[in-house]
C-alpha positions in Angstrom: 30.5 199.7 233.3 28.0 202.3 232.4 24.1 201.7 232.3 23.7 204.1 229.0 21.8 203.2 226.2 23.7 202.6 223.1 23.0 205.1 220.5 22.9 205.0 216.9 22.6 209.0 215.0 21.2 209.0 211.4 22.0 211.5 209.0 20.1 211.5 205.4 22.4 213.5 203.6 22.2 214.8 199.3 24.6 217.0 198.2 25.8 218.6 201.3 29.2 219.7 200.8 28.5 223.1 202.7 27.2 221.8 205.8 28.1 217.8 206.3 31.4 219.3 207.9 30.3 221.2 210.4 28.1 218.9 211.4 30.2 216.0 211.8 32.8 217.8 214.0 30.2 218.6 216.6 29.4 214.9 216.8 32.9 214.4 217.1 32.4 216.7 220.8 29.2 215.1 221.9 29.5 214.3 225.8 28.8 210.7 225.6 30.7 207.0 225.7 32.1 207.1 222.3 31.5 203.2 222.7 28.0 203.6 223.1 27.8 206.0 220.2 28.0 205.0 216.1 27.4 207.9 213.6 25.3 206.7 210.1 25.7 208.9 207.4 22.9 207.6 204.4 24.0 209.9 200.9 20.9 209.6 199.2 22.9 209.8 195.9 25.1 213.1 196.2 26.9 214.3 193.0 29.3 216.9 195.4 32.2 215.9 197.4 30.2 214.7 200.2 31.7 211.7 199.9 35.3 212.6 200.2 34.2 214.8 203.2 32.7 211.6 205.0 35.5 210.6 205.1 37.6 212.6 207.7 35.2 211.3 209.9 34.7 207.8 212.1 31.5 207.5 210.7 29.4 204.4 209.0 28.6 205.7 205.1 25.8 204.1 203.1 24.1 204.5 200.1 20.6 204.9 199.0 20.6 205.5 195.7 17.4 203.6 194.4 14.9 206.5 195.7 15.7 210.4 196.2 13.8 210.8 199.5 15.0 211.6 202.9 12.8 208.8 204.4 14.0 206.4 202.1 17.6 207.3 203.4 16.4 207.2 207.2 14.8 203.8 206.3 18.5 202.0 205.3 19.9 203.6 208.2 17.5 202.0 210.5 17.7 199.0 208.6 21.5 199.2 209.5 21.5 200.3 213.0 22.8 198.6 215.7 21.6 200.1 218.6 19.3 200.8 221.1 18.3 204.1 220.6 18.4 205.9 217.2 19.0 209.4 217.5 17.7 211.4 213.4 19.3 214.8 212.7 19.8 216.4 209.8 22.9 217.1 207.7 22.5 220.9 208.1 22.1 220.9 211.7 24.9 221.3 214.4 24.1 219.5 217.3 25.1 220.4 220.8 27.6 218.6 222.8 24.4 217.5 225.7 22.3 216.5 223.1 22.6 212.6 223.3 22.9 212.9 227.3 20.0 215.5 227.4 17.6 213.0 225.2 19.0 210.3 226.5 18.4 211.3 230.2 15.0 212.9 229.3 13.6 209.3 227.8 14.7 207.5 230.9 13.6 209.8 233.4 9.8 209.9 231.6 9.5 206.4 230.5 9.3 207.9 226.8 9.5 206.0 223.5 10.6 208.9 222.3 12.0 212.3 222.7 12.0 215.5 220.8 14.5 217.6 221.5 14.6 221.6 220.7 16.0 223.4 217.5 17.7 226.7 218.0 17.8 228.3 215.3 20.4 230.8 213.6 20.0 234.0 211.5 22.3 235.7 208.9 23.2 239.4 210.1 20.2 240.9 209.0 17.5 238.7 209.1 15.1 238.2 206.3 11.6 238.3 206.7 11.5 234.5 205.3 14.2 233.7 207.8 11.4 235.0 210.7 8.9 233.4 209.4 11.0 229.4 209.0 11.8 230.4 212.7 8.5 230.7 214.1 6.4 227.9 212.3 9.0 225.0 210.8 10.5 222.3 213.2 9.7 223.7 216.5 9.6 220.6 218.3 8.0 222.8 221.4 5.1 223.1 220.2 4.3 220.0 217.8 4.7 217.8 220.7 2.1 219.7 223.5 -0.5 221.0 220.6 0.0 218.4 217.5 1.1 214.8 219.4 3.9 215.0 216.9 7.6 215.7 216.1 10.2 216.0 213.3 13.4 214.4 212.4 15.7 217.2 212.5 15.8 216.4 216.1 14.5 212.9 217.3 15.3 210.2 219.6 12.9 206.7 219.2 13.3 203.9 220.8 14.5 201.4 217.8 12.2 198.6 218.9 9.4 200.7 217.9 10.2 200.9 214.3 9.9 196.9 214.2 6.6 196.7 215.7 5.0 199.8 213.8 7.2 199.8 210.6 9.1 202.6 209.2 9.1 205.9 207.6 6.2 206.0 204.7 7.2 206.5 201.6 6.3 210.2 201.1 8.8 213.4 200.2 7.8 215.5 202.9 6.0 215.2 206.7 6.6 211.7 206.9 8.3 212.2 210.2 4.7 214.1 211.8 3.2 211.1 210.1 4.9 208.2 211.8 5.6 209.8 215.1 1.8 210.8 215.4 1.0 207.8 214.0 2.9 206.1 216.8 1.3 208.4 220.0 -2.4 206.6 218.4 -0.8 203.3 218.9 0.2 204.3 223.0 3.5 205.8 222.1 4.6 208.0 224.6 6.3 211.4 223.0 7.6 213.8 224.8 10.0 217.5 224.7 13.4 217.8 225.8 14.9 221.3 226.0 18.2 220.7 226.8 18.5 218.4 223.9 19.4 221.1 221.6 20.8 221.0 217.6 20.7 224.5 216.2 20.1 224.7 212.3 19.7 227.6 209.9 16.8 229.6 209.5 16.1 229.3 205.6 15.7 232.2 203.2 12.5 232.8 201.8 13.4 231.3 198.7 14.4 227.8 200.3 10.6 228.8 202.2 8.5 229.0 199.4 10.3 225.7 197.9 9.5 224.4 201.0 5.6 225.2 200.1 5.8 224.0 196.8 7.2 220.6 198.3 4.9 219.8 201.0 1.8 221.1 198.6 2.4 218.8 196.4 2.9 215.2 198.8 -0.9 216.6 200.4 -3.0 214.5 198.6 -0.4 211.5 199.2 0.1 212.4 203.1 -4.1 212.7 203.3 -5.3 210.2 201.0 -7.2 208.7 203.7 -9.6 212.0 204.2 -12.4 212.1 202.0 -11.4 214.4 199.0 -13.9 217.3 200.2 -12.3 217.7 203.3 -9.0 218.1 201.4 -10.4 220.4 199.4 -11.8 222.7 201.6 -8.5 222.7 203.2 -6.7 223.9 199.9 -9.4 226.4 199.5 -8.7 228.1 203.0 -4.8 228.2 201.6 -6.0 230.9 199.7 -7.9 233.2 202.3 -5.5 236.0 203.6 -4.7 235.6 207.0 -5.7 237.4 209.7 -4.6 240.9 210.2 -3.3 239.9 213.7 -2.1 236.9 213.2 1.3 237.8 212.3 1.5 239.5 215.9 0.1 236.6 217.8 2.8 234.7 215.8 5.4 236.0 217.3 4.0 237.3 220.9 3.6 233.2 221.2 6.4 231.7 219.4 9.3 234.7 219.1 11.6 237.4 220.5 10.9 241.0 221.1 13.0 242.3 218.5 10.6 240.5 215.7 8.1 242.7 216.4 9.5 245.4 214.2 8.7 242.7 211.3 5.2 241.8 211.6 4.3 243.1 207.9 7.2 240.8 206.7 6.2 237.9 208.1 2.2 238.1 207.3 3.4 238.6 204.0 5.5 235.4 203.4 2.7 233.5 205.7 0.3 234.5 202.5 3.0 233.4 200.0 3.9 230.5 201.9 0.0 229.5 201.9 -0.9 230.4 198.3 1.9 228.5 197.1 1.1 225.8 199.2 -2.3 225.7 198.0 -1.8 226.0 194.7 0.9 222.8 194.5 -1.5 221.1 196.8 -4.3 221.6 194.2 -2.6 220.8 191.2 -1.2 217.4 192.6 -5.4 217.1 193.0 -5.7 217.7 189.1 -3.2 215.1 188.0 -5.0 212.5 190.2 -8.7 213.7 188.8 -6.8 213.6 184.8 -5.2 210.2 185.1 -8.3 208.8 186.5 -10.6 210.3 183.4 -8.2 209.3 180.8 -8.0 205.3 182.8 -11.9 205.9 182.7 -11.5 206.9 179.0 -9.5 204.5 177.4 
């Protein structure tokens, strides 16, 4: 009889026809008790063959269809789990076959609540400059968990208790993961970083990077609403400052490989788009609060 933890994975999933596949095959090779293990896959209301694709696989398939949100597709899955542990991925991840065990192992061994695990990440032939870039600031686990107290979802275990005793996701469309998780290290939480619980996902283009910008400039205001609106300000007004000549070097001497050295230009460049456009969704989503409030005031 083993002593394992049961273990439920969550995948929010829209539209992913190109990547659901892979991704379900390497859960298929995990090394642990397939009877200790159920796969969740939450469409968050795909218009592909997603669908059809889920269905090659022994995998649990629901539907949230009532909100386009990632969260809001994590929420029904842990709403539906029936396990101890609840292990969040993403549907453009491949995870490795130690994952689970590694996580798993690393939670016990530390008396965590939860566990972050490393993301590997992969690169096209000839890496873009916006590939570099995704690579050395999105989703590395590493470094969230010693400097920031938090994690993301692309690779997370949590104990499922905790979601009952501090309530789930918020309702946001980006960064709600770094919300609840830091959220939960405030409460007494323990978080820690697991290595050799590894997925590997894609580094993104620079297009898919400065959509990323766009995105998480414009929940800001909802992510911070608590802050008083001057210190949110000031921070969308730094967005616009240049960075630091150096700081595209001190990027990569910290975070990134030898060979990325060749490419500091490239990357302080996207660093500036990625802020300006940033800023500038952050500061619009700003506006529409100040407009709707004059024309309430108004009317």
């Amino acid at each position: 009889m083993s002593d394992l933890p049961s273990v439920s994975v969550i995948i929010p999933v829209f539209n992913g026809e190109r990547v659901v596949r892979p991704l379900l095959s390497s859960l298929g090779q995990i090394d642990y008790p397939r009877g200790l293990c159920e796969v969740i896959l939450v469409d968050n209301g795909s218009t592909d063959s997603t669908l059809q694709i889920a269905k090659e696989y022994p995998v649990r398939v629901l539907s949230e269809d009532s909100v386009r949100s990632s969260y809001a597709a994590r929420n029904l899955g842990i709403a539906q789990a029936r396990h101890e542990i609840l292990a969040f991925t993403d549907a453009d991840c491949i995870v490795d076959s130690r994952w689970l065990a590694e996580g798993v192992a690393a939670m016990a061994e530390q008396g965590a609540d939860m566990v972050a695990g490393c993301i590997e990440f992969t690169f096209t032939e000839r890496p873009s400059s916006g590939e570099l870039y995704d690579s050395l600031v999105h989703m590395r686990n590493d470094h969230l968990v010693r400097m920031k107290g938090r994690a993301v979802t692309a690779n997370l275990l949590v104990r499922s208790r905790l979601f009952a005793e501090l309530g789930v996701f918020p309702g946001v469309q980006s960064g709600g993961d770094g919300l609840w998780t830091s959220r939960a290290v405030a409460a007494g939480r323990r978080l820690v970083y697991a290595p050799g619980a590894i997925v590997r996902h894609p580094a993104r283009p620079l297009g898919e990077v400065l959509a990323k910008a766009a995105r998480v400039g414009s929940g800001f205001r909802e992510l911070m609403k608590s802050r008083p609106a001057g210190e949110r300000l000031a921070g969308i007004a730094r967005s616009f400052v240049p960075p630091a000549p150096g700081s595209a070097q001190r990027l990569v001497e910290s975070r990134g490989a030898q060979w990325m050295k060749s490419r500091l230009v490239g990357i302080w460049w996207v660093s500036y788009l990625y802020s300006v456009i940033w800023g500038t969704a952050a500061l619009r989503s700003e506006l529409r609060v100040l407009r709707g409030r004059a024309g309430a005031s108004g009317s």
